[in-house]
C-alpha positions in Angstrom: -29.5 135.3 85.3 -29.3 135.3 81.7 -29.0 132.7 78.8 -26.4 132.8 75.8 -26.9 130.7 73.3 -23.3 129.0 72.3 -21.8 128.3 69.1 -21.8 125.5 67.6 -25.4 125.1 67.4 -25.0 121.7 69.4 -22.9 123.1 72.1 -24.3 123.8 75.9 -26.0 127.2 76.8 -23.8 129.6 78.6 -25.4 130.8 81.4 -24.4 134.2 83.3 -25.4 134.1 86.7 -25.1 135.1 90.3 -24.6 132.8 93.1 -27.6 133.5 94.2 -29.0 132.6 91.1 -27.0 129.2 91.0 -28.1 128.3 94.6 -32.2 129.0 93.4 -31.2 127.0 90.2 -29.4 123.9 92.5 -32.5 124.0 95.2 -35.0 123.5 92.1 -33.2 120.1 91.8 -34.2 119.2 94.7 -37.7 116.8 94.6 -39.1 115.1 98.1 -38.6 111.9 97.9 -35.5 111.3 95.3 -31.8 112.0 94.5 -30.5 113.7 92.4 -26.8 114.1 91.9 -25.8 117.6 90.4 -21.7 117.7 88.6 -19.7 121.0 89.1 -16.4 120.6 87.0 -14.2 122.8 85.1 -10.3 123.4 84.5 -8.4 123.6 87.6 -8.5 126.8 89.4 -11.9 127.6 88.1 -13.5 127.5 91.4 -15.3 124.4 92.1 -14.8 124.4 95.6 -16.1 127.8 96.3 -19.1 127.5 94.5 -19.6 124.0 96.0 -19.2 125.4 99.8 -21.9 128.1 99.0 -24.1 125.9 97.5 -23.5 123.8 101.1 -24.3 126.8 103.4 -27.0 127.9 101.6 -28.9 124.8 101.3 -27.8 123.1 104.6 -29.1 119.4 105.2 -30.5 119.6 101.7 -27.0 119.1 100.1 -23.7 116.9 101.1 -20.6 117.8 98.8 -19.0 114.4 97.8 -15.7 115.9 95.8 -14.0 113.7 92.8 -10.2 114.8 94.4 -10.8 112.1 97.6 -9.3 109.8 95.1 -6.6 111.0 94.3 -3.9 107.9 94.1 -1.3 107.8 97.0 1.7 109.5 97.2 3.5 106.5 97.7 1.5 104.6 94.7 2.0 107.6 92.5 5.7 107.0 93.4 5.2 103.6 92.2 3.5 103.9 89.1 6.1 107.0 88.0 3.2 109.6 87.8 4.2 112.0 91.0 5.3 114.7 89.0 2.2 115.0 87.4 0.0 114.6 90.5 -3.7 116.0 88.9 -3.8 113.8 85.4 -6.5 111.7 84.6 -4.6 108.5 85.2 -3.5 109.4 89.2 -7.3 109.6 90.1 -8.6 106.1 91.4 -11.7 106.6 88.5 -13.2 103.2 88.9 -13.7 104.0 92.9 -15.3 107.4 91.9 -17.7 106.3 89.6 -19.1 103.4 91.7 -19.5 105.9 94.7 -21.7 108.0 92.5 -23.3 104.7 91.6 -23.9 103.7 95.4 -25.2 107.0 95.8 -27.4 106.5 93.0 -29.0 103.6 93.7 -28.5 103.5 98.0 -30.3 106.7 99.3 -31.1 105.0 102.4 -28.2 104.3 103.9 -25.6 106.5 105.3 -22.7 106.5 102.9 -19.1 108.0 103.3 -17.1 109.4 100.9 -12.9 110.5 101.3 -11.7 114.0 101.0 -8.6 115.3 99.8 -6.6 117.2 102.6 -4.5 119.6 100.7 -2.0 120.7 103.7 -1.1 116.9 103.7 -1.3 116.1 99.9 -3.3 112.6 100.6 -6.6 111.2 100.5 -8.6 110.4 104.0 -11.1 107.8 103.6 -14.1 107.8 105.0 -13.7 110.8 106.3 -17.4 112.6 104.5 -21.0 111.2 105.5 -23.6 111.7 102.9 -26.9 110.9 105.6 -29.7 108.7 104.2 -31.7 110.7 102.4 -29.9 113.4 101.8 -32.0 114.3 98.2 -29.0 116.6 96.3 -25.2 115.3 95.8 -23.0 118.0 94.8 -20.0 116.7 93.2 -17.1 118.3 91.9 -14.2 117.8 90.6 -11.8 118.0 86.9 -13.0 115.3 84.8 -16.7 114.7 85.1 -17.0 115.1 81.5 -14.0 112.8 80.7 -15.1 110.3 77.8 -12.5 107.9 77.9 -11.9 104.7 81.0 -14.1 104.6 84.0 -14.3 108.6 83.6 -16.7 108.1 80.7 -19.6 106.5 83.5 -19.6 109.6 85.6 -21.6 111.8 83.5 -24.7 108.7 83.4 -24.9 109.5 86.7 -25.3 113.1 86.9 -28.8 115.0 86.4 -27.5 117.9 85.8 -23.9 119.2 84.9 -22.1 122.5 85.2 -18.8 123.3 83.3 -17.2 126.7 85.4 -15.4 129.1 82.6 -12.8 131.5 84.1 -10.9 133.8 82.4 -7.2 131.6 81.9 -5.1 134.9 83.3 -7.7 134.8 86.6 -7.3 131.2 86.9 -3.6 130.5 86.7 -3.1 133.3 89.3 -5.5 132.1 91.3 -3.7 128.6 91.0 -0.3 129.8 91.6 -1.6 131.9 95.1 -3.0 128.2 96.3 -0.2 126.1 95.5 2.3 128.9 97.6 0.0 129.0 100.6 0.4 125.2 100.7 4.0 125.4 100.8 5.3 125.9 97.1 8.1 128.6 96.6 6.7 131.3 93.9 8.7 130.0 91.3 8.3 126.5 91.7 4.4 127.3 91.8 4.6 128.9 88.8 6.5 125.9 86.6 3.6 123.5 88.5 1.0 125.5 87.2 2.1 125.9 83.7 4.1 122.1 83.1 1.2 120.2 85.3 -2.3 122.3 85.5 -2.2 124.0 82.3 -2.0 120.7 80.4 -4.8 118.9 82.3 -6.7 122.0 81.8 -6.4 121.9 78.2 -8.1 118.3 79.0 -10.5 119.6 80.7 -12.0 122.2 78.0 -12.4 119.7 75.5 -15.2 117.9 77.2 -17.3 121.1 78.4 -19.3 120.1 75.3 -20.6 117.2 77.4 -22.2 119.6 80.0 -25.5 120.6 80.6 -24.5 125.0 81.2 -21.4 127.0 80.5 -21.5 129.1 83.9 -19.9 132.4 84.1 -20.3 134.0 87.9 -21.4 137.2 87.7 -20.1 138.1 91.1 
């Protein structure tokens, strides 16, 4: 695990690491006793969810995953509102409902609190659907706009103790973006125009607030 200083002088340390070394540096968060909430975020494809589920297998009842994607809008309000073509911006998020989960679990870590998850295969939220036990003392959430200074996205970061911004190579990333939209059903083309009309634009989003995070993280392995 090794430390690179970043440039400007004022901008986060990079931090080249294993995931071994980012599940020792996650299980230090954890103090008897309190919460802690650690942010994982990053441009879309980056891999947020892996790093998330390893962190969860490797620290077990220690950690619950709450991820930022359970509020995603409807389908059908998305519809409404005109933004289903650009399902993934900041404005088809319910932000509001995000940060005051992160709030609850701020400030409630004795009571048993759900959270929704995003169930790709059907495109739509399920509420309720992930228990964070009382007591649980480390939240790992993650998601695209953690760092996001603008609306209710600019309360998420108060909430975090620590934040990780995920950089990926942009060739490595949009691949890895097209191969998950055509295992959920996209045709290789249409994946492709998705990725670089819908994701590559919220990504640029995304990389102008990793200057909010705590560590640059490159995964060495």
């Amino acid at each position: 695990m090794t430390f690179q200083p970043q440039t400007p002088a004022d901008s986060p340390p990079l931090l080249r690491a294993s995931l071994d070394d980012l599940v020792a540096r996650a299980a230090a968060m954890v103090v008897p006793g309190e919460r802690r909430i650690l942010g994982v975020t990053g441009a879309p494809g980056a891999g947020k969810s892996t790093l998330c589920e390893a962190l969860s297998r490797a620290l077990g009842q220690g950690v619950a995953v709450v991820g930022m994607d359970g509020f995603h809008l409807a389908n059908q309000e998305l519809g409404r509102l005109g933004r289903r073509g650009r399902k993934g911006a900041p404005d088809t998020f319910d932000s509001g409902g995000y940060a005051a989960l992160l709030a609850r679990l701020r400030l409630e870590p004795g009571e048993t609190i759900y959270a929704p998850v995003f169930d790709r295969a059907l495109e739509e939220s399920i509420g309720s659907a992930v228990p964070v036990p009382a007591g649980t003392p480390l939240i790992v959430t993650e998601g695209n706009y953690l760092l996001l200074g603008t609306g209710h996205w600019n309360s998420v970061r108060a909430h975090l103790d620590e934040s990780w911004f995920l950089d990926l190579p942009d060739g490595v990333r949009q691949q890895r973006l097209v191969s998950r939209h055509v295992a959920f059903g996209r045709l290789q083309n249409d994946a492709q125009t998705w990725v670089q009309q819908v994701d590559e634009p919220n990504a640029l989003t995304i990389q102008a607030t990793r200057h909010r995070a705590d560590l640059i993280v490159h995964l060495s392995d």
